[in-house]
N, C-alpha and C positions, 0 to 999 in steps of 0.2 A: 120672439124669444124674450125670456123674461129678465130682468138686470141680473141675476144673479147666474143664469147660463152664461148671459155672454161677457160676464168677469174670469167664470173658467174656461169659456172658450178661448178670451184674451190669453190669460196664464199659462194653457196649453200650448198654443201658438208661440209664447215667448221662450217657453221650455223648450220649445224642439226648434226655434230658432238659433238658441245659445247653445245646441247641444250639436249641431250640423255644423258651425261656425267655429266652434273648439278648435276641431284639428287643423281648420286653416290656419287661426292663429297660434297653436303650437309651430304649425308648418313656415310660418313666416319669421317666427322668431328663433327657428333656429335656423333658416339661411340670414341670418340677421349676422347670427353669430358668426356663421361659417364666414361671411364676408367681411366681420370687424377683426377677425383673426388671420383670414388673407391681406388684407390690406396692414397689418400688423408686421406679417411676413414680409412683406415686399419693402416695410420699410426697416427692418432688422437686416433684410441682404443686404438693403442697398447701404447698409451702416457698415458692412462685413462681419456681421453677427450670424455666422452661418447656423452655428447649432440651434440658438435658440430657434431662427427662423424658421427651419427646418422642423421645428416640432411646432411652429404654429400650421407651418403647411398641412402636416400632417393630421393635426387637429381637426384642422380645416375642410379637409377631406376627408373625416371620421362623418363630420356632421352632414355636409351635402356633400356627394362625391360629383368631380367633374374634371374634364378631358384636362382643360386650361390649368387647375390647379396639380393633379399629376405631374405633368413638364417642368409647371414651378420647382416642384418637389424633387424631380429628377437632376432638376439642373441646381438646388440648394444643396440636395447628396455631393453630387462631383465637386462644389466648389469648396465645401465641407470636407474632402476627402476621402469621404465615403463611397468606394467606386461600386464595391459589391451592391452596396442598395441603389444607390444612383441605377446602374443596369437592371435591377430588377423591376424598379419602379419604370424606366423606358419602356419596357419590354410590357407593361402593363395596360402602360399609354399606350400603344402599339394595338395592341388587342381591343384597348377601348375603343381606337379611332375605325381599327377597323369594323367593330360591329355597328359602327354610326355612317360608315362609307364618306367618311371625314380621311379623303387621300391624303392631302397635304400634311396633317401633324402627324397621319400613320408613315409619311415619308419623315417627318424630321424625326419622329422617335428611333425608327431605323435607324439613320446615320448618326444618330449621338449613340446609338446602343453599339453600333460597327465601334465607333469611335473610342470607348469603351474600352470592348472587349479585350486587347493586349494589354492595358495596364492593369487589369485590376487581379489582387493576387487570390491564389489558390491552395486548399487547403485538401491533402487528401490522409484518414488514417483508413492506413491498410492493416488488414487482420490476416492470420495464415488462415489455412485449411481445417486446421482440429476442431472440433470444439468449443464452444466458448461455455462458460459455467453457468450454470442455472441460477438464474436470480444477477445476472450479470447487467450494470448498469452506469453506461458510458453520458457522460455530460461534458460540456466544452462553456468553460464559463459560468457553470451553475443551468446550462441548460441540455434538456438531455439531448442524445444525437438520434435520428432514427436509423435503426439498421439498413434501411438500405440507402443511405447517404454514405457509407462505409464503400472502402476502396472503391473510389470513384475523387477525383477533385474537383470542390464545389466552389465557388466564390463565396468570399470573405472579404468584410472590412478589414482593412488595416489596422494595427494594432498589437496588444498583446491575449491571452487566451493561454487558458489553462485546463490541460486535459484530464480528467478523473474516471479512474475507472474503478470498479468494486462490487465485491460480489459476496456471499456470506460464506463463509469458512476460508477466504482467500485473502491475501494481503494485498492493501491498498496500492493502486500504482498513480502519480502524479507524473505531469510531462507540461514544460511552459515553453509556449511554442510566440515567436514572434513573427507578425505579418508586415509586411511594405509593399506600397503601391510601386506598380512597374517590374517587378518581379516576373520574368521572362517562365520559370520551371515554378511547377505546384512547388510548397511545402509538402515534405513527404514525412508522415510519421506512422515508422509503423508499430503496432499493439501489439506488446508483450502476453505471452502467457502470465493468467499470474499465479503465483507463488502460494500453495496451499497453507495454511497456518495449523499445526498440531492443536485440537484441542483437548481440556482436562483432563477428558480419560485418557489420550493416547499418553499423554505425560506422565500421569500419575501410576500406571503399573510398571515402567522401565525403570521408575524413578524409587519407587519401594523396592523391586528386585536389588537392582545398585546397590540400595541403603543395606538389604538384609544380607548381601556376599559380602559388603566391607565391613559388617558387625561380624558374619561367620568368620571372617579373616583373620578378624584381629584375635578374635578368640582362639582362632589353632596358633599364632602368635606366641600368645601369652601360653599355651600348655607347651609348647615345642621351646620355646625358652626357658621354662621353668625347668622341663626336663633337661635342658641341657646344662642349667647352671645346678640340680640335683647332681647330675653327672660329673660335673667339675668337683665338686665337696667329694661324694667318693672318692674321685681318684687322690686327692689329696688324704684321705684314711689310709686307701689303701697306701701310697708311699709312704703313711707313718707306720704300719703294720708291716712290712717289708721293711722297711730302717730294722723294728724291733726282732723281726726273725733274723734276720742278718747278724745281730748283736747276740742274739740267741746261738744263731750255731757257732760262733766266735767262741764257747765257752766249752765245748764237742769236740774242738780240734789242736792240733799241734801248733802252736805258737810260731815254733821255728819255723815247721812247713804246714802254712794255713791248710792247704788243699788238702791233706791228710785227716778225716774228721771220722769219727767215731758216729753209729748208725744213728744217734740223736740231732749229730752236729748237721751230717747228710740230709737228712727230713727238714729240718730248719734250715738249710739255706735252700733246699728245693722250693719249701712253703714262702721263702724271699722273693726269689724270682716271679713264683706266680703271682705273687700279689703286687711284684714291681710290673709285669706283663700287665694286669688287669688294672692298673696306674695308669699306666700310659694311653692304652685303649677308651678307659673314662674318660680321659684327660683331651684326648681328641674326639671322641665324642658331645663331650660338652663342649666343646670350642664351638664344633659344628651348629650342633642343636642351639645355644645363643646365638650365632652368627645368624641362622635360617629365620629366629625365631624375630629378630630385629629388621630383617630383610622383608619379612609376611607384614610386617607391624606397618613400618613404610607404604608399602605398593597398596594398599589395602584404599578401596574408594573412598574417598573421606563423601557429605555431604554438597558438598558443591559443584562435585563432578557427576550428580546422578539426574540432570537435566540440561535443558537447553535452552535460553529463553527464546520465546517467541516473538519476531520481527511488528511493531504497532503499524508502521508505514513505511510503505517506500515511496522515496522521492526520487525521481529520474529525470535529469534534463536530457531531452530526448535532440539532438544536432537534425539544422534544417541541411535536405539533404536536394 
């Protein structure tokens, strides 16, 4: 072989040396990690720095997963508080130990998970039977809930927790629900119908009707008033027109005995009466007709009354039951 075949023979041989050998050293450096981060946790427990350690455990187990490191994790959950995940995480280990026929930590997982079980609290929302709205979208803390987690109660960390629910054309409903460890009975909360919200258009045509009856209103108002106070002025002619026929057949008749009047005097006080009759008739007329016409003026819709606002949120503190 000649020098220059076996400098690429060389070169070939060192490519697929360093290309074979890659993934071991990714693989070695990330149990490297997973173990400078175990050993990180165990020395944050043993400070009673439980959160942090807990999220190196976790860490820890992201990068190389393993039996030992789970229990860690189960037993930094419990002394953290955390009973919900504590359990979850046993119940894991349990599964793992048992696919390795590893009896022993499948027995301790067990009894920390028995152990467990009573204190850790529970969280159940219940929904009726109807319906729920299309585009309906329940979260608990900013995370969504799946429906069929719904009536049923599941474990929960302790703490506090905020229920949001919301749907489009529906008002918002809010519910802050508080959790404790030990807690004997679920949290019960159960999900309201919600509340449809009117929009623009339902608004806007009840709300022009209104406006257009309390413009018609006013306006029979104002002619039923005017007529009535036209009404008042006549009757006041007319008892000036009646004074002057009155005066008129006074001039007809017998001084000594009024009542005795000659056929001019007769006619003129008849044309008195009528016109004191058609006085007083005006005269309670128009009383009326301004009265009515003040009362229409009144009752009539003003603008403010021709809608309804619409509700932005509701907020509900919903009682643990």
């Amino acid at each position: 072989m000649s020098m220059v075949g076996r400098r690429w023979l060389g070169l070939g041989l060192g490519l697929w040396l360093s290309c074979s050998s890659a993934p071991l050293w990714a693989q070695d450096a990330q149990s490297q990690a997973a173990e400078a981060l175990f050993r990180q946790a165990k020395s944050l427990m043993g400070q009673g720095q439980y959160a942090e350690a807990c999220e190196k455990f976790s860490a820890s187990q992201s990068l190389e997963p393993g039996l030992g490191t789970l229990l860690y994790l189960g037993d930094c959950y419990e002394h953290a508080g955390r009973f919900a995940s504590a359990l979850s995480t046993f119940a894991e280990a349990r599964q793992f130990a048992q696919s390795r026929n590893d009896a022993e930590r499948q027995h301790l997982a067990s009894v920390r998970s028995a152990a467990l079980e009573p204190r850790v609290p529970r969280l159940e929302l219940r929904v009726g039977p109807e319906p729920m709205p299309a585009g309906l979208q329940i979260t608990l803390n900013g995370s969504p809930v799946d429906p069929k987690d719904l009536n049923r109660p599941l474990p929960r960390d302790a703490g506090s927790y905020e229920l949001h629910l919301s749907a489009p054309g529906y008002q918002t409903f809010t519910s802050r629900i508080e959790l404790h460890n030990g807690e004997a009975r679920p949290a019960l909360v159960k999900v309201p119908r919600l509340v449809p919200v009117s929009g623009p258009e339902e608004n806007d045509e009840p709300r022009e009707a209104s406006s257009g009856r309390g413009s018609t209103q006013r306006g029979v108002a104002w002619v039923v008033g005017a007529t009535g106070l036209a009404l008042g002025i006549g009757a006041g002619v007319f008892s000036v027109l009646a004074a002057g026929r009155n005066s008129d057949s006074k001039a007809n008749c017998d001084r000594e005995q009024p009542n005795r009047c000659g056929p001019g005097g007769v006619n003129a006080r008849e044309d008195a009466k009528d016109l004191a009759s058609a006085a007083t008739l005006a005269g309670i007329a128009g009383a009326v007709g301004v009265a009515g016409g003040v009362v229409l003026y009144v009752s009539a819709p003003s603008a403010s009354e021709t809608g309804v606002p619409n509700a932005a949120l509701l907020t509900l503190s919903v009682p643990l039951l």
